[in-house]
Backbone as a ProteinNet text record, in pm:
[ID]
protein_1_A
[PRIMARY]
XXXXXXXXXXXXXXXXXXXXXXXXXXXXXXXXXXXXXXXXXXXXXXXXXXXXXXXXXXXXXXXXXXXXXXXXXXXXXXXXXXXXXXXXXXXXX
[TERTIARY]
84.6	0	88.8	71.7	137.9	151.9	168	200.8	234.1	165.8	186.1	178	314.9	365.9	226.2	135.4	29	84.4	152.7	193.4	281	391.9	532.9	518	376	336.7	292.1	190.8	119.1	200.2	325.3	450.6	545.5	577.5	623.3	541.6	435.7	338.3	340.8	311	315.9	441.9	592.6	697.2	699.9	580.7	675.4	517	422.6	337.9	193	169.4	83.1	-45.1	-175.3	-270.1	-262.2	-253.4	-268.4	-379.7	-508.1	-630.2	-624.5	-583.6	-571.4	-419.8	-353	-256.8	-293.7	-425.2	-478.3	-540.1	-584.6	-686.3	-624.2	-504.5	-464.3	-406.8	-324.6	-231.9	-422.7	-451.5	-598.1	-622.8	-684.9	-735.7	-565.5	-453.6	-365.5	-373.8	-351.6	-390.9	-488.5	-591.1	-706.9	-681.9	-610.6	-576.1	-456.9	-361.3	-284.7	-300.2	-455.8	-512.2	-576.8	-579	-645	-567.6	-439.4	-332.2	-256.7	-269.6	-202.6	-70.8	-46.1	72.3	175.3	247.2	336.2	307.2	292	227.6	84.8	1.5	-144.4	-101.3	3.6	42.5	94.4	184.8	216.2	119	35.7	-73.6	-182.1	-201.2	-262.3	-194.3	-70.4	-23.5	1.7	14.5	-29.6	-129.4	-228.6	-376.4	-390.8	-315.6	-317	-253.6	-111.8	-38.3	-183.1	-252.1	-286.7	-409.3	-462.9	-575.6	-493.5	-407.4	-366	-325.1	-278.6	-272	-431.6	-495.2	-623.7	-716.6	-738.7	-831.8	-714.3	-599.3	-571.4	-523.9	-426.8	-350.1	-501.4	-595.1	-721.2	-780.3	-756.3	-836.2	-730.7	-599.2	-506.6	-496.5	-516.2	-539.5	-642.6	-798.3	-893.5	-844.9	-826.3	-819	-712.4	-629	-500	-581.5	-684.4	-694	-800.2	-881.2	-984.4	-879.5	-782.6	-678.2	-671.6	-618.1	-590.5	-714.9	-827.6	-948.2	-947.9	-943.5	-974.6	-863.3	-742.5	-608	-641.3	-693	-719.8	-836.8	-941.7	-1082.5	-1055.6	-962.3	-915.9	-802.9	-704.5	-608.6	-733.5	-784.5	-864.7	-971.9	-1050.7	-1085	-994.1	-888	-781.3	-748.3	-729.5	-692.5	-789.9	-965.6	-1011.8	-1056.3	-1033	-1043	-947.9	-784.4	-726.9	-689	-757.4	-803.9	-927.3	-1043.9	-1163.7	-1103.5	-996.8	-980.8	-912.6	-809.2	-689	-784.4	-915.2	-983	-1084.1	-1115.8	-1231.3	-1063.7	-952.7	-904.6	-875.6	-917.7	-803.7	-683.8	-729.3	-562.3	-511.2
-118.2	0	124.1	222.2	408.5	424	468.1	552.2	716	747.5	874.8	961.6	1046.8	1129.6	1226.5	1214.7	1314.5	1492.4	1478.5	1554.5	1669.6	1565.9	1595.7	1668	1619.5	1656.5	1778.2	1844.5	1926.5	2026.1	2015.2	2050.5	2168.5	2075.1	2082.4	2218.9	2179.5	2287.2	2406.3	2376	2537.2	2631.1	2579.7	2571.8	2722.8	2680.5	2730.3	2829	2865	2956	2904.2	2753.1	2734.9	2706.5	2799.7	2804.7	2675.6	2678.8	2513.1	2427.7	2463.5	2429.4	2368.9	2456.5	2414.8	2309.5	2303.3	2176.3	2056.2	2067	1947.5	1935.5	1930.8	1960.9	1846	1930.5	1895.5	1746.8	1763.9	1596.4	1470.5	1507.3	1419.4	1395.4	1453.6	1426	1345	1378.4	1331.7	1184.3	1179.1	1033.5	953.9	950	916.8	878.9	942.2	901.8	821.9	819.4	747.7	561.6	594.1	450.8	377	447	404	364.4	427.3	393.1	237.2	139.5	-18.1	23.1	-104	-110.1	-214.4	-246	-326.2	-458.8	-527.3	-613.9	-636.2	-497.4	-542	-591.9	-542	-580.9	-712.8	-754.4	-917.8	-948.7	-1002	-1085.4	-1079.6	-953.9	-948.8	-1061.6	-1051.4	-1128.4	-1303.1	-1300.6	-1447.9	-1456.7	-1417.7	-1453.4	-1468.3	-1418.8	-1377.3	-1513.2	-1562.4	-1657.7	-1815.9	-1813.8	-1926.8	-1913.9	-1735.6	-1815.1	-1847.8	-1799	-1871.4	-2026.7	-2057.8	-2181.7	-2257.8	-2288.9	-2290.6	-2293.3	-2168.1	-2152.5	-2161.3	-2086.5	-2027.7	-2199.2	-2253.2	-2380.7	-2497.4	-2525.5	-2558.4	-2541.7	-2416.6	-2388.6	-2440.3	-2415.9	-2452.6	-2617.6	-2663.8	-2858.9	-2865.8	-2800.5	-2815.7	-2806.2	-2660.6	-2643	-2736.8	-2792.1	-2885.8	-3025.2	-3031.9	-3166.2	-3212.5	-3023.2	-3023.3	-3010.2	-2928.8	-2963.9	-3088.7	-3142.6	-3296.6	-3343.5	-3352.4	-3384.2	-3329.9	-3212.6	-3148.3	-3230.6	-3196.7	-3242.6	-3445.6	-3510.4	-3639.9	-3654.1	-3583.8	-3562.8	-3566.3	-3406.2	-3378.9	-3452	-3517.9	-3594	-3740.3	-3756.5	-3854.7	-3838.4	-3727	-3646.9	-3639.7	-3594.2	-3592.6	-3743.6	-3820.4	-3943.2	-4025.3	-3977.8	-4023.2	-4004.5	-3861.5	-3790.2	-3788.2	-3840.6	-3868.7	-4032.8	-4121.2	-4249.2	-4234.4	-4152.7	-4133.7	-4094.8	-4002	-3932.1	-4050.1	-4109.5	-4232	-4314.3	-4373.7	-4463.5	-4429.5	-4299.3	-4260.7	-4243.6	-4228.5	-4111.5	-4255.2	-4232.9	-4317.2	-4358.7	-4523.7	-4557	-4592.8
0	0	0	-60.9	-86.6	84.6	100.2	256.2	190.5	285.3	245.3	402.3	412.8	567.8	599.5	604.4	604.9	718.1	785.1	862.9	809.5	764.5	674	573.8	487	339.5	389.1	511.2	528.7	581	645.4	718.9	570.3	462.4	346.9	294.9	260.1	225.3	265.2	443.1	469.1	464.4	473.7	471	352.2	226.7	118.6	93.9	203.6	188.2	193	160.8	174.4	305	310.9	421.9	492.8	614.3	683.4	655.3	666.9	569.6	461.6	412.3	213.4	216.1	276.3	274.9	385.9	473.8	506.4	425.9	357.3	232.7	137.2	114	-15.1	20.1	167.4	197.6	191.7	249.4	253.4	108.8	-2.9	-115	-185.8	-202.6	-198.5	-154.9	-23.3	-21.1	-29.4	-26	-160.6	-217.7	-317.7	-460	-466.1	-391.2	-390.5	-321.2	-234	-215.7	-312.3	-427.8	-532.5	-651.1	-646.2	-741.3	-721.6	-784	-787.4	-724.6	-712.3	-636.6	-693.7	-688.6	-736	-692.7	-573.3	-542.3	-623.6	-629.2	-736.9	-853.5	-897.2	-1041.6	-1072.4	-942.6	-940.5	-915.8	-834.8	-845.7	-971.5	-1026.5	-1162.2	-1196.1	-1240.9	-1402.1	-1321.5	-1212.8	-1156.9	-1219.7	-1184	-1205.6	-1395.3	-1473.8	-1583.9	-1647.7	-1587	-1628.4	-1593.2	-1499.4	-1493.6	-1553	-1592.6	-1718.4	-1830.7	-1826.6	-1962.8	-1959.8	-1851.7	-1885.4	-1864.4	-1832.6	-1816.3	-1944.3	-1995.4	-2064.2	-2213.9	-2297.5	-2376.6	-2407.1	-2322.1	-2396.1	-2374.6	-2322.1	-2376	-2531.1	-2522.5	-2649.1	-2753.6	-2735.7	-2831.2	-2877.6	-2785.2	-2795.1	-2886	-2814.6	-2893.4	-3049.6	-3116.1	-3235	-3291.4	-3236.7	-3293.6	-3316	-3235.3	-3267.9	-3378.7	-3455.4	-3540.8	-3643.3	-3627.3	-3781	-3805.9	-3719.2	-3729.6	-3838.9	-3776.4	-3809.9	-3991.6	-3987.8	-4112.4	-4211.7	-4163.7	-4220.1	-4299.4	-4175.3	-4268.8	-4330.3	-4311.6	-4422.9	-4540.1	-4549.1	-4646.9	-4797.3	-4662.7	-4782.7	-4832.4	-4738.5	-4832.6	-4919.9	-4941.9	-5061.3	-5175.4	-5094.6	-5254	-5316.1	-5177.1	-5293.8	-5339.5	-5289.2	-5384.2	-5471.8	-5488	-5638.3	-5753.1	-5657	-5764.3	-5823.8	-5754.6	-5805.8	-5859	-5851.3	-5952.1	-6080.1	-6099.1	-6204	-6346.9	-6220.8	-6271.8	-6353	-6278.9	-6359.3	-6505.2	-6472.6	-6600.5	-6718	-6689.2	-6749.9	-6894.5	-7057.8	-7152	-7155	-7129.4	-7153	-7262.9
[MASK]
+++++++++++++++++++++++++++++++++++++++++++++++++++++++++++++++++++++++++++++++++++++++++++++

């Protein structure tokens, strides 16, 4: 999680002119936003989570389609060879 010096930041501020108000103000909305910004840890566990849909769902799907080539792949050569033994027999010898 961000940490943020809320004191330090508001300390900083007035330092260089700014109203004490308006730099609690500002350190508060500040950190807000910085509880909302990922973190490096969010980002590792994202791509965990990312690596095992992929293995999961993406190399699944990849078997599937390998094994309809397959499928298509011997349909196919045997269409051809029996079109090119249909052809062999009509053809004049």
């Amino acid at each position: 999680m961000n940490a943020l010096d809320i004191p330090g930041y508001c300390k900083r501020l007035e330092t260089v002119g700014v109203p004490r108000g308006q730099a609690e103000v500002h350190a508060q909305m500040l950190a807000e936003v910085m509880a909302q910004v990922a973190t490096k840890d969010d980002l590792d566990a994202l791509e965990a989570r990312l690596k095992e849909w992929v293995q999961l769902y993406v190399k699944e799907q990849i078997q599937s389609l390998k094994a309809d080539m397959l499928k298509w792949l011997v349909t196919i050569s045997i269409a051809q060879t029996s079109l090119l033994f249909a052809a062999l027999r009509y053809l004049p010898h």
